[in-house]
N, C-alpha and C positions, 0 to 999 in steps of 0.2 A: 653541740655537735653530735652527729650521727655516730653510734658504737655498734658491734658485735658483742650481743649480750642477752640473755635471756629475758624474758619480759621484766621489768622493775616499775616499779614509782615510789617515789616518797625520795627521803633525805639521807645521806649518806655519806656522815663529814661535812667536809664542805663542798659540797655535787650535791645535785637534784637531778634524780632521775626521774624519765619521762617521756609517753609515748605519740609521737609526731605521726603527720599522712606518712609521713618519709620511715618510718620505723622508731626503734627504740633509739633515745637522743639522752645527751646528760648536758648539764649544767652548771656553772659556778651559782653557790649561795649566796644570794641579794637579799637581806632584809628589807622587807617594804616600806614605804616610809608611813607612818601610824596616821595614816589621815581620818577627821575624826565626822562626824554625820549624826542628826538627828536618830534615823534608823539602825545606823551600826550602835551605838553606844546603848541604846532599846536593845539589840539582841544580845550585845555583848552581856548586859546587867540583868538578862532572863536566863542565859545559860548559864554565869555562875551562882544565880539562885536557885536554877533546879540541882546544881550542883551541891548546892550545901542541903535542898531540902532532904534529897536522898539520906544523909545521912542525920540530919536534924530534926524533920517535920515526918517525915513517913514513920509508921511501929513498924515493927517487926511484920505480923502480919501482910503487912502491904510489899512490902519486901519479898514475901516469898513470893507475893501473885505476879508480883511483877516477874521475880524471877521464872515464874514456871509458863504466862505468856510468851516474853521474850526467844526462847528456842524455837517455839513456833512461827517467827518471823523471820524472814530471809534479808538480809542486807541489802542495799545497791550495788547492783554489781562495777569491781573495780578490774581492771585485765583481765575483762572473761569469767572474773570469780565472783562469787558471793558467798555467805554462810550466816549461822542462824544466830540473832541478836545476844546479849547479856540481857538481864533484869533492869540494871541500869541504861542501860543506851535505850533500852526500849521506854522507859520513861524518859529520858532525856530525849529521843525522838519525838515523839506523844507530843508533850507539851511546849516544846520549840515549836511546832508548829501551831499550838493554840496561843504560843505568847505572840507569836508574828501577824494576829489575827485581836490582840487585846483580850481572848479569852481566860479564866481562870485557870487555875492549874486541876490536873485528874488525879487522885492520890491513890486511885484504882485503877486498872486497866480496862480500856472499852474493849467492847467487842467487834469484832473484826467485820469491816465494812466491804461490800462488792458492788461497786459503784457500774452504774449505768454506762453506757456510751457518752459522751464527752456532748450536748447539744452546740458548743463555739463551733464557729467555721473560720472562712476569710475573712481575715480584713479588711477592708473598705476604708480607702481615703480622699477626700473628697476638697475642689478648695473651694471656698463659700463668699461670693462677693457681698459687697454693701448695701445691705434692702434699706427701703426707701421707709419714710413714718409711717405713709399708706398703707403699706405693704404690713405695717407690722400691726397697726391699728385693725387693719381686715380680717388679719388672722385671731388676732385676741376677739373680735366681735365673733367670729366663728367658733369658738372653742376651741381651737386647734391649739394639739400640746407643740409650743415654739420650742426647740433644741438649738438653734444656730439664734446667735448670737448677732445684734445688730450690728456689728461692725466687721463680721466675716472671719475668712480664714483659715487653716487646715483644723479639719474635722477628721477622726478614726473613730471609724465604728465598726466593729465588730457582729459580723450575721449569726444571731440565733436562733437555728431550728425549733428549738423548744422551750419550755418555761423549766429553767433547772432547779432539780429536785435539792441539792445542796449548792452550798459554798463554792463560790470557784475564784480561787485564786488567779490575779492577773500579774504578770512580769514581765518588763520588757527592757530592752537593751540603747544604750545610747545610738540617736540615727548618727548612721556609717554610708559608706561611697554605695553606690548603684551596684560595683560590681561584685561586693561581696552575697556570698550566696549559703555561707555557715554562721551562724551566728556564735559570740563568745559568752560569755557571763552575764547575767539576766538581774536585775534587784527590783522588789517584791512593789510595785505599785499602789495596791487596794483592791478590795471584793468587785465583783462585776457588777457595775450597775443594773439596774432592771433594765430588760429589752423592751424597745416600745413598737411596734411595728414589725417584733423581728429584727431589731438592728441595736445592741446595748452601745452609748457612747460613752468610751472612754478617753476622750477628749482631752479633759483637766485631770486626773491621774495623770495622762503622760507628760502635759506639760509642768503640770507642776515639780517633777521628778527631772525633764528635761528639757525642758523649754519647748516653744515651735521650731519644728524641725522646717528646714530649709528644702524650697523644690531640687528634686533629683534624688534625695538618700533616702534611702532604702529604712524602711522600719520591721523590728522584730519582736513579735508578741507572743507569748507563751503564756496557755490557761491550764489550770490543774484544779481538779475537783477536790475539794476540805471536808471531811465528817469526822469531830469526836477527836479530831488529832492524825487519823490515817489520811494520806493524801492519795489522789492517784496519779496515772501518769501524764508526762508533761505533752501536750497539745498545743505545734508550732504554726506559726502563721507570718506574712512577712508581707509587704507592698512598697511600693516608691510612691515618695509625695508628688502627684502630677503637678502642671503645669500651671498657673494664676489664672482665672477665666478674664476675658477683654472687659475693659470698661464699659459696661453699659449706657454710659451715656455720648462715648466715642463711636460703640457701633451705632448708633441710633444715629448718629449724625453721619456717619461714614453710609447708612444705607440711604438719605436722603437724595434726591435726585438732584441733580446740577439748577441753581436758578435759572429760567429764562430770561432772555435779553427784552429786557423793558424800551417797547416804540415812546420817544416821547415827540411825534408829531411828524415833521417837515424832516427831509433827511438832508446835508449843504450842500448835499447838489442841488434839491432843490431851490434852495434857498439863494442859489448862486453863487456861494462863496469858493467851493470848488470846482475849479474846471475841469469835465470827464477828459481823458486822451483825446488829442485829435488825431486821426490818419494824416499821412504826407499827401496822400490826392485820392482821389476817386477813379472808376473808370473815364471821366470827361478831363481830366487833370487840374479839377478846378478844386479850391482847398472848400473844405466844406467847415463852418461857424459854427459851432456848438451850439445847442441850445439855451444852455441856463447863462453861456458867456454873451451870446449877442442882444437877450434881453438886457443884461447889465450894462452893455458899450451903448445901443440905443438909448438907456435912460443915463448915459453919463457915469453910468456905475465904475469902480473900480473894480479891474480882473485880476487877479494873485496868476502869476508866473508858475509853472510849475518846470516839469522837463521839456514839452513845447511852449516853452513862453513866447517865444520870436514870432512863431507862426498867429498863437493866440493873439498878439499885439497889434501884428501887421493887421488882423481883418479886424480888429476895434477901427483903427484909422481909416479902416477904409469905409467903414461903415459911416463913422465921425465926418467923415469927408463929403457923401450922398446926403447926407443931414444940412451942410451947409451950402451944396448947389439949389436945392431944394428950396431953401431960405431966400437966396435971389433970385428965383425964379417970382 
């Protein structure tokens, strides 16, 4: 809930103080529940090791450098504030970050790093349909480095300006709805792949950490440059998974043209089997005989009735009838 109070954070009893868009807010105490992780249990068993080295593996000597380093380093800032490290946190700083990386530990302090401009940019998401055997045989005969996978699917890549000079740490966040637009807490993926064109894919980093993100949610990737243990600052970036591209072999089919209607010959009219409309008369009022029907009443044919069947009938017999004066004549 929202308080009147001077800035706080941290724990106090059982309240957690804590500062909201809304202002300063407090909290009932939750213990979290201890869920456990390949990667947590890794850091967890790196920090109570540099915890014991300080006072087991370091001499004395090492102790003072560290100590006399450490002042000269400034905190993260927390409410606004920040202030200048101990000897120990500045080793436990140092080398938390080289254990998150598999590096060894520094029993010395480095020297203090001033890192470049950050070369990451956007991210790029991209969805990659089903290439064909052809298609993948073409490209291996060409030497072309293949990155997309034959079976498709969302691809993240990331644009780099330049060839980076260190280490850069990659973290990203579980995908969340479209409409968030701040991101929350980030865990630690892996080093940036080499960029190949200008574009590093980190592709499998994210899903191995999080599976294929589903169309529509929003992705959030954070890169931070590594040297010697000093980091620098974090550089965010964010895209929604587009849309699935159309089946390639439905629009091929979809743009084909409508089949044309196949002649196969005689049409039944002419063939006689259909009789066109007759008119009720003419200008002389006399019924006029179809063509393809009165060939068939001459040769005895059978005529198919339709809507004028009466009138079609009457002129077979009549026709039928001149056929047999004809005969006694």
């Amino acid at each position: 809930m929202k308080i009147l109070s001077e800035p706080s954070s941290g724990k106090l009893g059982n309240r957690v103080a804590f500062i909201s868009r809304y202002g300063q807010c407090q909290r009932e105490l939750v213990t979290p529940k201890n869920t456990w992780s390949p990667a947590r249990d890794h850091m967890r068993g790196s920090f109570g090791r540099l915890s014991r080295a300080w006072s087991q593996l370091l001499t004395d000597a090492q102790r003072v450098a560290w100590d006399t380093a450490g002042p000269k380093v400034q905190s993260a800032k927390r409410l606004g504030k920040s202030g200048p490290l101990t000897g120990q946190q500045h080793f436990q700083g140092i080398n938390s970050a080289r254990a998150c990386l598999g590096l060894d530990m520094l029993l010395t302090p480095p020297a203090p790093v001033i890192f470049a401009p950050n070369p990451v940019g956007q991210l790029v998401i991209t969805q990659v349909g089903t290439r064909s055997t052809a298609s993948l045989l073409s490209l291996q005969n060409e030497n072309v480095v293949e990155r997309v996978p034959a079976t498709g699917g969302v691809r993240l890549l990331l644009n780099v300006s330049s060839l980076p000079a260190e280490d850069i740490m990659v973290f990203g966040q579980a995908p969340c709805n479209a409409g968030r637009r701040k991101r929350r807490n980030v865990s630690y993926l892996g080093l940036l792949p080499a960029p190949q064109a200008g574009l590093s894919d980190i592709t499998d980093l994210y899903i191995a950490r999080y599976g294929e993100p589903a169309v529509g949610q929003r992705i959030f990737i954070v890169t931070r440059q590594q040297k010697d243990g000093w980091e620098g600052f974090d550089q965010e970036t964010h895209e929604i998974v587009p849309a699935k591209p159309a089946d390639p072999q439905a629009a091929a089919a979809g743009a084909l043209p409508l089949p044309p209607h196949m002649h196969k010959g005689c049409t039944r009219d002419a063939q006689g089997i259909v009789a066109p409309p007759v008119p009720a008369s003419q200008a002389d009022g006399k019924p006029v005989m179809p063509g393809g029907g009165a060939s068939a009443a001459g040769l005895g044919g059978v005529v198919e009735v339709d809507a004028d069947g009466p009138l079609v009938q009457q002129v077979a017999n009549g026709a039928a009838a001149v056929s047999e004066s004809s005969a006694l004549a």
